[in-house]
VMD Tcl script that builds the backbone (N, CA, C; Angstrom):
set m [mol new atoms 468]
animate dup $m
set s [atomselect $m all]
$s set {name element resname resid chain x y z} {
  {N N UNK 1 A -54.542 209.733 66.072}
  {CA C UNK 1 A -54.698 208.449 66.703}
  {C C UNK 1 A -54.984 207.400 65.636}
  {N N UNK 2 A -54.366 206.402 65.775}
  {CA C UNK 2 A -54.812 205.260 64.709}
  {C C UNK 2 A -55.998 204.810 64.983}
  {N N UNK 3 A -56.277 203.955 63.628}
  {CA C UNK 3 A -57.862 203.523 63.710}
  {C C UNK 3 A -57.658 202.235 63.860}
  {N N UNK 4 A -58.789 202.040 64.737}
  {CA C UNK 4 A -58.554 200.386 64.868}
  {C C UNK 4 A -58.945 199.255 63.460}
  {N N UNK 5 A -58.545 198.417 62.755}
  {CA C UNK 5 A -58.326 197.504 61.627}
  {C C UNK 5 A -59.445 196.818 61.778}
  {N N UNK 6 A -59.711 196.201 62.439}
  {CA C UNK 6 A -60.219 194.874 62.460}
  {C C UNK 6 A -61.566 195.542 63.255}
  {N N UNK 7 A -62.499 195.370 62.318}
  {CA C UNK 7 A -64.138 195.043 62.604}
  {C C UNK 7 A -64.866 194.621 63.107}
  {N N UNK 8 A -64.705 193.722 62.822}
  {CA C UNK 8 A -64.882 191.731 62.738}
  {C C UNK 8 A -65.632 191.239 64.810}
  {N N UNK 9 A -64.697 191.556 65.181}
  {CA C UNK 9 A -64.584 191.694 66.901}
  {C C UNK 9 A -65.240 192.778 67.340}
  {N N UNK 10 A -66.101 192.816 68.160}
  {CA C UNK 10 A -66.745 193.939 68.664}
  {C C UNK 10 A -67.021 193.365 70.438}
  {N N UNK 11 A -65.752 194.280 70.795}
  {CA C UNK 11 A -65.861 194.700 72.416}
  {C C UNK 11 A -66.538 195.473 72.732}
  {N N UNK 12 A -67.653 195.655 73.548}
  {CA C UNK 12 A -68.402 196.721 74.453}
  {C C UNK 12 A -67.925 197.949 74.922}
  {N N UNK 13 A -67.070 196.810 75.891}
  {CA C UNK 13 A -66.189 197.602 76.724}
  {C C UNK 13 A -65.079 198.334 76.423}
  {N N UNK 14 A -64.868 197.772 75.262}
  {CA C UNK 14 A -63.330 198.160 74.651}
  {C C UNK 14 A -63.122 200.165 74.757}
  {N N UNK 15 A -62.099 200.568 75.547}
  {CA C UNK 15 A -62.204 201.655 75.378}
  {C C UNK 15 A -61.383 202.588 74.541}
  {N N UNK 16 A -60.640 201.756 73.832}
  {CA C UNK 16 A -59.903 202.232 72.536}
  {C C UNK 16 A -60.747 202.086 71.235}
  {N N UNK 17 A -62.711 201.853 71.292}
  {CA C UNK 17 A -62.712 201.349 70.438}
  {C C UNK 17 A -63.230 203.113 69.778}
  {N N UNK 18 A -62.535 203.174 68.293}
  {CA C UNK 18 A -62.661 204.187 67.814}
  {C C UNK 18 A -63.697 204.300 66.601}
  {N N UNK 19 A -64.549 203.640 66.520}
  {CA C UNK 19 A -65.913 203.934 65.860}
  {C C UNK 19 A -67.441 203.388 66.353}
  {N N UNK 20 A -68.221 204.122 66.068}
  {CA C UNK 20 A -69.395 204.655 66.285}
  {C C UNK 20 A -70.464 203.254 65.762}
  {N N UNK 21 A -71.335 202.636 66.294}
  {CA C UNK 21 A -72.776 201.775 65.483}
  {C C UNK 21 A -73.539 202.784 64.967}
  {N N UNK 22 A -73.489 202.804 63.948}
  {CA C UNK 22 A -75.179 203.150 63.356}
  {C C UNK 22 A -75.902 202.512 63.075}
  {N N UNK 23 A -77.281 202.485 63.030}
  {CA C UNK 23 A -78.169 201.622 62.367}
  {C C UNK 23 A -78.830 201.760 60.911}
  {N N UNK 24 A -78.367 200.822 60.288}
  {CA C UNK 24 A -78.712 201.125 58.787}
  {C C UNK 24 A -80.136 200.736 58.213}
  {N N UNK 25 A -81.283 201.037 58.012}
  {CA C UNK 25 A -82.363 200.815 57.296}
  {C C UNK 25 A -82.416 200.366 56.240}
  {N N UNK 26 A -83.142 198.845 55.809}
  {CA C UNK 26 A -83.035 198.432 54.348}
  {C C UNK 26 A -84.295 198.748 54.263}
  {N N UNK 27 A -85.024 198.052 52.634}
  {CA C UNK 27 A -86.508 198.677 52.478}
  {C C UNK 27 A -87.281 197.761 52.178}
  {N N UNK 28 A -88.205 197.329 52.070}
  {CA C UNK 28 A -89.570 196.421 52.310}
  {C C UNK 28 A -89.539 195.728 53.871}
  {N N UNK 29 A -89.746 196.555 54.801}
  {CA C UNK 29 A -89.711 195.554 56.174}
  {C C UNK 29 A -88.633 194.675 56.849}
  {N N UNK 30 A -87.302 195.300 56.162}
  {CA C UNK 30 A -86.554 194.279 56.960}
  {C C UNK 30 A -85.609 195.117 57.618}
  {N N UNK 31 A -84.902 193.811 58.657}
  {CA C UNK 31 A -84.764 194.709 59.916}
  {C C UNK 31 A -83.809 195.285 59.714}
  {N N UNK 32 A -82.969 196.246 60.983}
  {CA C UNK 32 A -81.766 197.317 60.408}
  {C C UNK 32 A -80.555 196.575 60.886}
  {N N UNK 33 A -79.841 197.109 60.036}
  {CA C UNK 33 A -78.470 196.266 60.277}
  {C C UNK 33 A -77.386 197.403 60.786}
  {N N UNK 34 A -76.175 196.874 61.972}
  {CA C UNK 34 A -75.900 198.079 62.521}
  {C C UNK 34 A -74.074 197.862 61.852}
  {N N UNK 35 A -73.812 198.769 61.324}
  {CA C UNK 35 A -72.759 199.135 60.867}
  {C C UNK 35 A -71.891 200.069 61.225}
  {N N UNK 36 A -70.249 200.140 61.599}
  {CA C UNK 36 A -69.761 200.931 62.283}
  {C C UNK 36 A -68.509 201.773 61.670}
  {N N UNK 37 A -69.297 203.296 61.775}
  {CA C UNK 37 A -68.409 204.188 60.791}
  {C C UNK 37 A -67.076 204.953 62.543}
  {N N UNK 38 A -65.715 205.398 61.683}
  {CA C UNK 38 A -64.880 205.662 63.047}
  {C C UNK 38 A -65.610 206.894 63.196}
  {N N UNK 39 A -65.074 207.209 64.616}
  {CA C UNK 39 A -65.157 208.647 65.090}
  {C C UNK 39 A -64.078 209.410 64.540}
  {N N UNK 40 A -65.044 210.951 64.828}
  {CA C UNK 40 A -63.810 211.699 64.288}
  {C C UNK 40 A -62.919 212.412 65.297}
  {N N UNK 41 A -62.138 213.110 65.033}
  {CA C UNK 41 A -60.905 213.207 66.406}
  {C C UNK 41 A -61.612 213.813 67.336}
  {N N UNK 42 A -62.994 215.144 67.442}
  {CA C UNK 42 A -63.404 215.561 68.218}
  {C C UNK 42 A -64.040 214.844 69.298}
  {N N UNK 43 A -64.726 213.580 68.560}
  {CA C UNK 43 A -65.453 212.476 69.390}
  {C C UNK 43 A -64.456 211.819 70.064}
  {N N UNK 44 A -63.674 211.268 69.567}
  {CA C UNK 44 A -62.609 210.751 70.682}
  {C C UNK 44 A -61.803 211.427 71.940}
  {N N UNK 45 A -61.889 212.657 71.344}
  {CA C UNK 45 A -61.082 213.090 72.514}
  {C C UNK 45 A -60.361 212.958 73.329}
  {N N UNK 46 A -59.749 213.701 74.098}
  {CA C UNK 46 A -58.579 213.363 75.497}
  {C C UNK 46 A -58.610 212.538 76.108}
  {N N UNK 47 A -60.034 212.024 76.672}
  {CA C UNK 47 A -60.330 211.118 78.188}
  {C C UNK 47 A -59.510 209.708 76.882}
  {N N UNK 48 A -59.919 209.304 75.676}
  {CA C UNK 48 A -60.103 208.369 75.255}
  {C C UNK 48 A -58.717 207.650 74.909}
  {N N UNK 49 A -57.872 208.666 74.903}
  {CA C UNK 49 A -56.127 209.144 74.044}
  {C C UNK 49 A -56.071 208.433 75.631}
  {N N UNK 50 A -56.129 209.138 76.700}
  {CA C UNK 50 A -55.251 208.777 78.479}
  {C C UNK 50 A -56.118 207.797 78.662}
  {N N UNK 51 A -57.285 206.556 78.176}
  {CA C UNK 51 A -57.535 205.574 79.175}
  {C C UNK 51 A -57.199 204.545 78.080}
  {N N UNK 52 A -57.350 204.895 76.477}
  {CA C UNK 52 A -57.151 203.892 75.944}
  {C C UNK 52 A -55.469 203.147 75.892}
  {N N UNK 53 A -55.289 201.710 76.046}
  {CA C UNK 53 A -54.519 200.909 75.845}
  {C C UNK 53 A -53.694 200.607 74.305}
  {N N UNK 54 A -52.695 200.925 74.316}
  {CA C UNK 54 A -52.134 200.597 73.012}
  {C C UNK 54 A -51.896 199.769 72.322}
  {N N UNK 55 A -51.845 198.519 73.765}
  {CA C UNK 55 A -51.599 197.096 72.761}
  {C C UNK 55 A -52.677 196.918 72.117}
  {N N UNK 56 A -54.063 197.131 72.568}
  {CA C UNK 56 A -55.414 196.767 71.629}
  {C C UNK 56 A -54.935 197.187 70.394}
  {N N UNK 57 A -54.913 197.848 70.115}
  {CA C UNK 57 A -54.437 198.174 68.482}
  {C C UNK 57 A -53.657 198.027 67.880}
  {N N UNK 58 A -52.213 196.957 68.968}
  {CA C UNK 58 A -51.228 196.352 68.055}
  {C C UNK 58 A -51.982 194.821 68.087}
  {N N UNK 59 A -53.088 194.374 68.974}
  {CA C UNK 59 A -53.373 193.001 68.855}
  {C C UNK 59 A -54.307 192.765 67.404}
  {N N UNK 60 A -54.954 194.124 66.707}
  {CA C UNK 60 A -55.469 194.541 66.203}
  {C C UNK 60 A -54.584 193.946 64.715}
  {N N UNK 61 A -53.738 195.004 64.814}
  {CA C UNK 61 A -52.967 194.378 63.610}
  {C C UNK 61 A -52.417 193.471 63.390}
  {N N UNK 62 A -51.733 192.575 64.799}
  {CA C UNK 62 A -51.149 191.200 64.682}
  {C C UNK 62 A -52.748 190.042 63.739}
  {N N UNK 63 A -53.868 190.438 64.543}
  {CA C UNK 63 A -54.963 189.472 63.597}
  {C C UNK 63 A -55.252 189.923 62.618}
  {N N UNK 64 A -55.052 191.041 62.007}
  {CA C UNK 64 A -54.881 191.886 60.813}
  {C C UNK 64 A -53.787 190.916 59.848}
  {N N UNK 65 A -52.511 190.617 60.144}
  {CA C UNK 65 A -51.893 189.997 59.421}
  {C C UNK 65 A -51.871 188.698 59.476}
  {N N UNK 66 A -52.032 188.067 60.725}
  {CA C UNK 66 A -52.292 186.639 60.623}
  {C C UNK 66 A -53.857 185.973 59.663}
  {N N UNK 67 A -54.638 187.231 59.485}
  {CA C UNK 67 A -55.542 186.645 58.231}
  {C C UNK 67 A -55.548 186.866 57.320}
  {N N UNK 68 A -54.594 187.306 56.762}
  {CA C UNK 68 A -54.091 187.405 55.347}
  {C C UNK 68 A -53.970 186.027 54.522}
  {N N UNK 69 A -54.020 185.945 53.308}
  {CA C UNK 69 A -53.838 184.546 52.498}
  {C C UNK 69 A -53.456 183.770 52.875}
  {N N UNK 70 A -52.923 183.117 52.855}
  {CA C UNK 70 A -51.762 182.030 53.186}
  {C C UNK 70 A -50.672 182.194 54.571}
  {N N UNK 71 A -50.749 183.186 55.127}
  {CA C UNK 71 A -49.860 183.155 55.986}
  {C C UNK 71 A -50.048 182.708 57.188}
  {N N UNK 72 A -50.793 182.138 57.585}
  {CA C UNK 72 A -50.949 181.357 58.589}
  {C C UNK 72 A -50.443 179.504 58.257}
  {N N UNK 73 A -50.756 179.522 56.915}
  {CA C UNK 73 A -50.686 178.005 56.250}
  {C C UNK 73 A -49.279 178.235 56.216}
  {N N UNK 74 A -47.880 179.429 56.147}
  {CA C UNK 74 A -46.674 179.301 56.326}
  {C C UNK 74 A -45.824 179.242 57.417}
  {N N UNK 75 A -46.614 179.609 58.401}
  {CA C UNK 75 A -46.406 180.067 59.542}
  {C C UNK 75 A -46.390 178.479 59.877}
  {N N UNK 76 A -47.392 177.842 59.708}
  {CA C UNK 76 A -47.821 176.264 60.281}
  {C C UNK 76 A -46.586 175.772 59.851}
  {N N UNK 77 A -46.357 175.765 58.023}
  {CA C UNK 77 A -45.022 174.977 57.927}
  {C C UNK 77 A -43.835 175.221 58.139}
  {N N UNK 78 A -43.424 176.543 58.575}
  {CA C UNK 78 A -42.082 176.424 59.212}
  {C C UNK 78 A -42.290 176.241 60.788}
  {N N UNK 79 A -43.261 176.283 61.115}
  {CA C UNK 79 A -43.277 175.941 62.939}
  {C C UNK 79 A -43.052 174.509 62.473}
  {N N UNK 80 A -43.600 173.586 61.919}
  {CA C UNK 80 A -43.556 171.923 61.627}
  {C C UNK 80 A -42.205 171.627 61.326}
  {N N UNK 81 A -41.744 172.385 60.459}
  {CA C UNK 81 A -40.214 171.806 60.114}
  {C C UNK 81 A -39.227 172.062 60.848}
  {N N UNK 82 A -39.467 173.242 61.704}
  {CA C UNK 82 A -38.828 173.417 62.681}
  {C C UNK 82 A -37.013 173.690 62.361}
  {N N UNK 83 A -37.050 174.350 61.074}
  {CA C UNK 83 A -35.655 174.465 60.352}
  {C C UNK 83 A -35.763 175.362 59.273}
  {N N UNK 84 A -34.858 176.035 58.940}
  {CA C UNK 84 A -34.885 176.262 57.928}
  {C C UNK 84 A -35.551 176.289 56.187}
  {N N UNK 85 A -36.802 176.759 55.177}
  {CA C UNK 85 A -37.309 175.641 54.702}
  {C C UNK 85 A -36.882 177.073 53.240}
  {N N UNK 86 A -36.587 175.914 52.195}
  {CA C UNK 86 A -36.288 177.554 50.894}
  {C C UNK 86 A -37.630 177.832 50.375}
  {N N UNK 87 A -37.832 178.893 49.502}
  {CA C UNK 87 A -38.675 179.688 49.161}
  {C C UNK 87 A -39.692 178.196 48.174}
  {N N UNK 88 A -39.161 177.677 47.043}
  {CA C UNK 88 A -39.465 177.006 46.359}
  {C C UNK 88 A -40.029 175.472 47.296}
  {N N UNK 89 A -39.828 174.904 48.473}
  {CA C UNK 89 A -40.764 174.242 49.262}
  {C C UNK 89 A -41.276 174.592 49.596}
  {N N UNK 90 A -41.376 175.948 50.030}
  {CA C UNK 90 A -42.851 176.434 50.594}
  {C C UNK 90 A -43.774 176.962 49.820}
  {N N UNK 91 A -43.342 177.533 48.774}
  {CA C UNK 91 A -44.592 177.775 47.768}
  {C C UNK 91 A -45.330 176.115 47.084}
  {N N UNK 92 A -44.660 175.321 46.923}
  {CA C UNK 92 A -44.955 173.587 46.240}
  {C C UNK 92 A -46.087 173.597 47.644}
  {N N UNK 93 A -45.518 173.456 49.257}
  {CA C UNK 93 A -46.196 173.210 50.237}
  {C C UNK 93 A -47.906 174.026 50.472}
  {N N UNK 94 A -47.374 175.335 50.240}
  {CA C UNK 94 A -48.701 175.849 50.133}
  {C C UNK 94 A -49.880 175.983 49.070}
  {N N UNK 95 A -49.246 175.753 48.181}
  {CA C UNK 95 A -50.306 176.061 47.114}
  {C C UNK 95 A -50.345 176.836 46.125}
  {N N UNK 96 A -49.868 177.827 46.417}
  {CA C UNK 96 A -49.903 179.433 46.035}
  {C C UNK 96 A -49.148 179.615 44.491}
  {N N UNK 97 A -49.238 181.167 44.540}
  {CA C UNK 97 A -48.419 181.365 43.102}
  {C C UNK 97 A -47.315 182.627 44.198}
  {N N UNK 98 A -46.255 182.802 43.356}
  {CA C UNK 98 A -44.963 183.334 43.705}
  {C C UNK 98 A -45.551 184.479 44.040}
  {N N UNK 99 A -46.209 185.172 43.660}
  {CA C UNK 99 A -46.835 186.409 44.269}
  {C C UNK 99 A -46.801 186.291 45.780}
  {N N UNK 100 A -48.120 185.833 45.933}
  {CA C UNK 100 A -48.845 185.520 46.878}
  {C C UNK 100 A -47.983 185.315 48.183}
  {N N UNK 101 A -46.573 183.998 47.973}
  {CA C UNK 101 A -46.066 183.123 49.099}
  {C C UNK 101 A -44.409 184.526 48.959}
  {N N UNK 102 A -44.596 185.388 48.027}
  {CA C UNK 102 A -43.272 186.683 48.707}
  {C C UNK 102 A -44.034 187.338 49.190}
  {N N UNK 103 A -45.399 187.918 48.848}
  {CA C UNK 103 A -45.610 188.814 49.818}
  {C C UNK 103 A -45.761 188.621 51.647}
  {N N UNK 104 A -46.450 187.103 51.203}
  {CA C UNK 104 A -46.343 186.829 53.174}
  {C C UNK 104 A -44.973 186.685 53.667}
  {N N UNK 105 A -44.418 186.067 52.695}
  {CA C UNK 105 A -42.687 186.145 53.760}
  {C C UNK 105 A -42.272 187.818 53.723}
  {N N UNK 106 A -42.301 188.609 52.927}
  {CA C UNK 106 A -41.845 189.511 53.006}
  {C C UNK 106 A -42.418 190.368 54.263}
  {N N UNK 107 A -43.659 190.103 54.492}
  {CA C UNK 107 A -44.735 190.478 55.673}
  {C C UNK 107 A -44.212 190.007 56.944}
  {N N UNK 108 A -43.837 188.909 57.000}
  {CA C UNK 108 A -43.277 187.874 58.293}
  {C C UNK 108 A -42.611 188.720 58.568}
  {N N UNK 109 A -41.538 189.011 57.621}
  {CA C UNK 109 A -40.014 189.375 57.974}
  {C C UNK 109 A -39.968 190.602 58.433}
  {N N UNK 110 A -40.891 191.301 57.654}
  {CA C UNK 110 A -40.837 192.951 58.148}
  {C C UNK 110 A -41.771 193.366 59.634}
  {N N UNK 111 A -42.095 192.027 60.494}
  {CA C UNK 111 A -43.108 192.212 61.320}
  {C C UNK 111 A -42.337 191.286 62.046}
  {N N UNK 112 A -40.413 190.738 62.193}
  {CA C UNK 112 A -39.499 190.385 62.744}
  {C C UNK 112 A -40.536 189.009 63.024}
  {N N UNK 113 A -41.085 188.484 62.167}
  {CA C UNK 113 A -41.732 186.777 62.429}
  {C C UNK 113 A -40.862 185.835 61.667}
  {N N UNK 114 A -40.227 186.089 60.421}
  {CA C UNK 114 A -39.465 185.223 59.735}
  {C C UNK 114 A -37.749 185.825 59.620}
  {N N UNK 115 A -36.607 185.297 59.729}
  {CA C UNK 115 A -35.486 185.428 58.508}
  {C C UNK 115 A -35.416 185.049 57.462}
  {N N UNK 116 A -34.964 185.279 57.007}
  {CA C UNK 116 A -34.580 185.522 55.473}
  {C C UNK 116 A -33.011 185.315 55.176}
  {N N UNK 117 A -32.695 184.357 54.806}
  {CA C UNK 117 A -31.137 183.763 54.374}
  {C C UNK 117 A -31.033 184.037 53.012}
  {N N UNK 118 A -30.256 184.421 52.570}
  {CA C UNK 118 A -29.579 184.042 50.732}
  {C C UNK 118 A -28.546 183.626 50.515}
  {N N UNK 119 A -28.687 182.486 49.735}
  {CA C UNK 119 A -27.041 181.859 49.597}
  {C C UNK 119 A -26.774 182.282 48.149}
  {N N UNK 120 A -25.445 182.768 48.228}
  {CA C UNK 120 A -24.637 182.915 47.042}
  {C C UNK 120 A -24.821 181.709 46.140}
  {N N UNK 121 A -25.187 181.098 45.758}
  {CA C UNK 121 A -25.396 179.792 44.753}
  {C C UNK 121 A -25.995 179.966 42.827}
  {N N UNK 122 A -25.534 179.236 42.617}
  {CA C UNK 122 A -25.875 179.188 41.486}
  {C C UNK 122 A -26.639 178.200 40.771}
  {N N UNK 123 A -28.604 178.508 40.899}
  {CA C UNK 123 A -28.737 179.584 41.259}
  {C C UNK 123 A -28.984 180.133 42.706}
  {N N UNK 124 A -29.477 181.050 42.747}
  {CA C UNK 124 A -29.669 181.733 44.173}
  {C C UNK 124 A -30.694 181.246 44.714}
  {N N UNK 125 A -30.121 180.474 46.091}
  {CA C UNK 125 A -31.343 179.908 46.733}
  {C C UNK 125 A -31.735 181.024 48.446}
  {N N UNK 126 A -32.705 180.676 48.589}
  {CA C UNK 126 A -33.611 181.814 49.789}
  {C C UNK 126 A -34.363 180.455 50.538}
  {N N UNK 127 A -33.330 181.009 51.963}
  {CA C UNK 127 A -34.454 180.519 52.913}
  {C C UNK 127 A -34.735 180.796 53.912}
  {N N UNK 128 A -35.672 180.431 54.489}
  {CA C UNK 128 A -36.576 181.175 55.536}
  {C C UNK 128 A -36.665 180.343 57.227}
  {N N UNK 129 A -36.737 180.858 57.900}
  {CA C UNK 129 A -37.076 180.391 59.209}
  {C C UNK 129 A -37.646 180.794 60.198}
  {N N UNK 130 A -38.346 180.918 61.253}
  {CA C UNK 130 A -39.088 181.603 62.079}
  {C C UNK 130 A -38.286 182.054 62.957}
  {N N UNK 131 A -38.739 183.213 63.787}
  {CA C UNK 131 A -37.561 183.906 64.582}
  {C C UNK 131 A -38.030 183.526 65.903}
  {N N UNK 132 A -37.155 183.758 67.123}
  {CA C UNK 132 A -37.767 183.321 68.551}
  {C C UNK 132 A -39.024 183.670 68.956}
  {N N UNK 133 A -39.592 185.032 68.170}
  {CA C UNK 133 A -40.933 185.696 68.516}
  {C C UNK 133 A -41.978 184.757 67.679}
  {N N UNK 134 A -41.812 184.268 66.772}
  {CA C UNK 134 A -42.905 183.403 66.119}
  {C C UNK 134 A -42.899 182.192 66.653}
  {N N UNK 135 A -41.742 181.901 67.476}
  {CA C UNK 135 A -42.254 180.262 67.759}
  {C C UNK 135 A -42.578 180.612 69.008}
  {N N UNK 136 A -42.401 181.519 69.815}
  {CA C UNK 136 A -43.356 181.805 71.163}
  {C C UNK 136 A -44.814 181.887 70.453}
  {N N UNK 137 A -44.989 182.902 69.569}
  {CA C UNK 137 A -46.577 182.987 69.287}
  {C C UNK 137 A -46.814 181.344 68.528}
  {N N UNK 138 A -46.377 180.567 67.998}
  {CA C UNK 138 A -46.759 179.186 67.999}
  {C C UNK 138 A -47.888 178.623 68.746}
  {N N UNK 139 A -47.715 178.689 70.286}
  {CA C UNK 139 A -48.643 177.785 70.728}
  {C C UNK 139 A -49.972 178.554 70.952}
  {N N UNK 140 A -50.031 180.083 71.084}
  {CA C UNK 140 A -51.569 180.604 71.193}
  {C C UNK 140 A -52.095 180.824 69.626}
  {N N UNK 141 A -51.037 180.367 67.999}
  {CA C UNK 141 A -52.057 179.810 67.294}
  {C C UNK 141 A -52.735 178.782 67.370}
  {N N UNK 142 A -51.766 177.987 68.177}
  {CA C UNK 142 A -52.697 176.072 67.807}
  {C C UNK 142 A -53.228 176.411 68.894}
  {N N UNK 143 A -53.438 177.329 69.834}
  {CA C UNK 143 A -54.989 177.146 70.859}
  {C C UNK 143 A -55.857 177.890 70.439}
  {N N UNK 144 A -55.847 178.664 69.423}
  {CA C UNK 144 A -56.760 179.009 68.830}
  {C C UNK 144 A -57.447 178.470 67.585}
  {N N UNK 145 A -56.652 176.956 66.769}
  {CA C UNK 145 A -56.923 176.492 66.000}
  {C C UNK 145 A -57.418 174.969 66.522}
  {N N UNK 146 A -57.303 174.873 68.512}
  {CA C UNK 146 A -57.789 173.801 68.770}
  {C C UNK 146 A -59.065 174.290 69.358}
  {N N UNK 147 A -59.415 175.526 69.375}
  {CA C UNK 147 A -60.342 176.223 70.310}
  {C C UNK 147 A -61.960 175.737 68.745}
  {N N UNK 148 A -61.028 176.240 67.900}
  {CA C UNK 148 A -62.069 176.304 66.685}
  {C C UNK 148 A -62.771 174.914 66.413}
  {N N UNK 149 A -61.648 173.838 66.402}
  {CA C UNK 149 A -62.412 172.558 66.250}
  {C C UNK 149 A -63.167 171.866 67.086}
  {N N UNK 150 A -63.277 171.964 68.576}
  {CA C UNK 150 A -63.224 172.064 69.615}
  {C C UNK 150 A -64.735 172.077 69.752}
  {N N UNK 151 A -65.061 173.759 68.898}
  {CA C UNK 151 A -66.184 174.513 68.557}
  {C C UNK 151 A -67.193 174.119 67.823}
  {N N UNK 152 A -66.579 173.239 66.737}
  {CA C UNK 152 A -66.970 172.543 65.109}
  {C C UNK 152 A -67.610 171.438 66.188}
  {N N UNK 153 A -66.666 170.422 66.783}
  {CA C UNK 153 A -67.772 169.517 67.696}
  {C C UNK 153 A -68.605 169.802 67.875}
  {N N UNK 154 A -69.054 170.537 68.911}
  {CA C UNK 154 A -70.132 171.230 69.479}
  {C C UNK 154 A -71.182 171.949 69.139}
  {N N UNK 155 A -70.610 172.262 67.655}
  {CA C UNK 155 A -71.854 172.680 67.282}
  {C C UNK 155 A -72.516 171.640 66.177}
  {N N UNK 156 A -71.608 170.943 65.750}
  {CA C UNK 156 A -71.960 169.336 64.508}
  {C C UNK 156 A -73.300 169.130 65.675}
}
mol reanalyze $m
mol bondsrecalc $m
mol representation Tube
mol addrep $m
C-alpha cells in the first residue's frame, strides 16, 4: 500500500491515514511534541486496504507537486498567458535557473499538466502550454490563493 506524502495536513478521520502519532519527549520541562511515524503493513491491515479511498492519496500527491519550487509560479504564468509561452520566457518570468524551471515543466508534463512543443529552428526553440486538465484545476488554485489572503486579512 502506498504511503501517504504529505504530513503537513492531519485528518482525524481520515481513514487512509497510514501513520501512527507518537509523542516525543524533549528535556528540561518542555512539553512533548507529537510526531508521526507510518504503520507497518500488519497495522494497517484489510479493514483499512477495503474502507480506505484512493483518491486521498492521489490528492496527496497532486499537493505534493503543486509545492514544489516554482511550479505553481509556472502554472500562474501559463494560465495568464493563456497561450503558448517558450522555455526562455518562462525561466526570465520566474526567476529561476535552467535547472530548476526543466525540472517543473518536465513534472507538469509527465503529470499530463503541460505540452511540450519543439520547433525544428535554428536554434531549437521549446514551448509549453497547459493542457485542458490544468486549466480546469486553474480555478480551485486561485480559490485557494484567494482563500489565503482572505486569511492574511483576518488575521492582520
Amino acid at each position: 500500500m502506498k504511503s501517504r506524502t504529505s504530513n503537513l495536513l492531519r485528518f482525524p478521520s481520515d481513514p487512509c491515514d497510514t501513520f501512527r502519532p507518537v509523542l516525543l519527549h524533549h528535556f528540561l520541562n518542555t512539553p512533548p511534541i507529537t510526531i508521526y511515524t507510518p504503520l507497518t503493513d500488519y497495522e494497517i491491515g484489510e479493514s483499512m486496504t477495503e474502507t480506505c479511498d484512493p483518491v486521498f492519496s492521489r490528492v496527496d500527491d497532486l499537493i505534493s507537486l503543486l509545492g514544489k519550487s516554482k511550479l505553481l509560479h509556472i502554472l500562474f504564468l501559463l494560465n495568464t498567458k493563456q497561450g503558448p509561452m517558450r522555455f526562455t520566457e518562462i525561466k526570465q518570468r520566474v526567476d529561476s535557473s535552467s535547472t530548476t524551471v526543466t525540472r517543473r515543466l518536465a513534472e507538469l508534463e509527465n503529470n499530463g499538466l503541460v505540452t511540450r512543443v519543439v520547433h525544428n529552428t535554428a536554434p531549437v526553440s521549446v514551448e509549453y502550454e497547459l493542457t485542458q486538465d490544468a486549466q480546469n484545476l486553474a480555478p480551485t488554485i486561485q480559490s485557494m490563493y484567494d482563500w489565503v489572503v482572505d486569511r492574511d486579512a483576518i488575521m492582520a
